[in-house]
Structures are given as C-alpha cells and as structure tokens.
C-alpha positions as CSV (number, residue, x, y, z in Angstrom):
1,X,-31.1,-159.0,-68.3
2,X,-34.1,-161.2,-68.4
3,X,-35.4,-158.6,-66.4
4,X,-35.3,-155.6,-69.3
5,X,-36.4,-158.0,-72.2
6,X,-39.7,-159.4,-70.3
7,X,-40.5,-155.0,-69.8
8,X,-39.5,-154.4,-73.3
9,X,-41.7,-156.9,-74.1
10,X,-44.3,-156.5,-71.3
11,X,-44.6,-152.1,-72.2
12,X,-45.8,-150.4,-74.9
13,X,-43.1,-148.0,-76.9
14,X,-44.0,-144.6,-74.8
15,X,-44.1,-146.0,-71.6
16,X,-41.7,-144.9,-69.2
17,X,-41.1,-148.1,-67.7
18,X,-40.2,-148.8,-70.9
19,X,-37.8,-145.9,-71.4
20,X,-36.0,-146.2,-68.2
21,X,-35.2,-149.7,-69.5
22,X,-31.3,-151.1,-69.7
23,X,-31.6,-151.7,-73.2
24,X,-33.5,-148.9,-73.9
25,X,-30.5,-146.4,-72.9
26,X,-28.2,-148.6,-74.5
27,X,-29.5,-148.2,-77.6
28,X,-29.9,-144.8,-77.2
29,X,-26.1,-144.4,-75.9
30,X,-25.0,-146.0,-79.3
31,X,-27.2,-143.7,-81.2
32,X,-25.6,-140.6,-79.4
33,X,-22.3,-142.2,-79.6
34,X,-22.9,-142.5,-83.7
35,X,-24.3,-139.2,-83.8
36,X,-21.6,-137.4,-81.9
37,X,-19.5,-138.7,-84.5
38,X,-21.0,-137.7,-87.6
39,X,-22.6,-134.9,-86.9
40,X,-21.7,-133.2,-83.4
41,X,-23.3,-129.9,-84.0
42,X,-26.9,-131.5,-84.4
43,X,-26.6,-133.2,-81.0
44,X,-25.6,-130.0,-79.6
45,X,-28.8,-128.6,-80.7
46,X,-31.2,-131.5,-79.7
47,X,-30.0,-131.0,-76.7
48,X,-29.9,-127.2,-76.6
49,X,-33.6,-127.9,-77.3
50,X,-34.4,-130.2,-74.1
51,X,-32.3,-127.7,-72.3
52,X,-34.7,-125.0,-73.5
53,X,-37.6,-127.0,-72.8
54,X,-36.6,-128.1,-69.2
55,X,-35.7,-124.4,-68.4
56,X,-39.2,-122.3,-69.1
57,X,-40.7,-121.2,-65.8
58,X,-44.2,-122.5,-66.8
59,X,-42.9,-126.0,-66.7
60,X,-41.8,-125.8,-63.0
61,X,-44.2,-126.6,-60.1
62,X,-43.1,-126.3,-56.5
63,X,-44.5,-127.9,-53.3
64,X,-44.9,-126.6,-50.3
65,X,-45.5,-128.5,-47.5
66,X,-45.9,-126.9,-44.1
67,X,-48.1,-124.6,-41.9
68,X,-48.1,-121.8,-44.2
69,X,-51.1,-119.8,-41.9
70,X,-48.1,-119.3,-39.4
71,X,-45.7,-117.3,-41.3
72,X,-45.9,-114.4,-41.5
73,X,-46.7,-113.3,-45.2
74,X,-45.9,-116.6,-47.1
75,X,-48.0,-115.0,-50.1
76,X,-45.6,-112.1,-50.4
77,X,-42.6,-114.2,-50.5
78,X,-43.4,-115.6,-54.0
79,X,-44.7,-112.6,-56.1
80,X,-40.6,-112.5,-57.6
81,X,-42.2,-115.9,-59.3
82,X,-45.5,-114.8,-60.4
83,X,-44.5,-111.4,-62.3
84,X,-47.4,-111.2,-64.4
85,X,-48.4,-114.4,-63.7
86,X,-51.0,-114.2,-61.2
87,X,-53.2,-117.0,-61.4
88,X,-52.2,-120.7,-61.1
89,X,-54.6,-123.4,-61.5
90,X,-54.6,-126.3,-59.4
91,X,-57.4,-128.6,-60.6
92,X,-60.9,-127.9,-61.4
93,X,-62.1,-125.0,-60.6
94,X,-60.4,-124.0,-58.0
95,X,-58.0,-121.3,-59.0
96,X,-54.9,-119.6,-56.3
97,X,-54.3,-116.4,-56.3
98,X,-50.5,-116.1,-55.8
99,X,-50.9,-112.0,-55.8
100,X,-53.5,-111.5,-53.1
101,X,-53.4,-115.2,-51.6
102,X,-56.9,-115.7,-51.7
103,X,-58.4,-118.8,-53.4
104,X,-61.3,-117.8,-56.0
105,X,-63.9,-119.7,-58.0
C-alpha cells in the first residue's frame, strides 16, 4: 500500500505508472460501479467507444521476427492486410513497400 501512495505521489496524472496504480483502478472501479448504476447505457457506450478505437486496423502493428529472405514470398502473404494500404512508414525516411516488397526513399 505504501507502495501505490509514494507512485501516486511520485507520477504525474497521465503517467502510466501512475495509471496502472492500485488505487488508481480502484477509484476507477467505484466510478464504474456508480455509473453502472445510474446510468448503464452511457457505460455501454464509453466503452463501445474504446472498443471502436482498439479495433481500427491503422492502430495495429505487427512484428515479425525471423529470416524473412528464406521464405518463399513473405511479401505476398500480407497484401489481404494492406488492401489499399500500400505504404507503411517505419521511421524517418525510410518507407516499406508492403505491395512490391521493396524499401524506397
């Protein structure tokens, strides 16, 4: 318990050390709790919101991590996740094709 109060005291308010806190979700719980209560339509919505939110394709990202080079098309594999989305960026300048699998500039 000491524990959660020195973070609560020790984070700012949008920190997510801070927002995984103990007491953080507590509160939060009993807000839910009051809200679910009172009026359990708007939770459905705030949630039917995040739902949305976590759901969009342009908020995933995936990994790979292997020796693409030795499969055998790994490009081709993907293109069901890039209908007309052809470009990704990565960072700076440097731009994959997921299409053609060639890098360009």
């Amino acid at each position: 318990m000491s524990q959660s109060v020195a973070r609560m005291v020790a984070f700012s308010r949008s920190s997510v050390a801070r927002a995984q806190n103990t007491l953080t979700k507590a509160l939060y719980l009993k807000r839910i709790s009051k809200l679910l209560e009172d009026e359990p339509e708007q939770v459905i919505k705030q949630f039917e919101e995040l739902r949305q939110t976590f759901v969009k394709l342009d908020n995933f990202r995936i990994l790979i991590v292997g020796e693409l080079a030795k499969l055998k098309n790994p490009v081709s594999a993907w293109k069901v996740f890039t209908y007309n989305r052809p470009f990704v960026r990565l960072g700076g300048n440097q731009i994959l094709s997921l299409i053609s699998g060639k890098d360009q500039c």
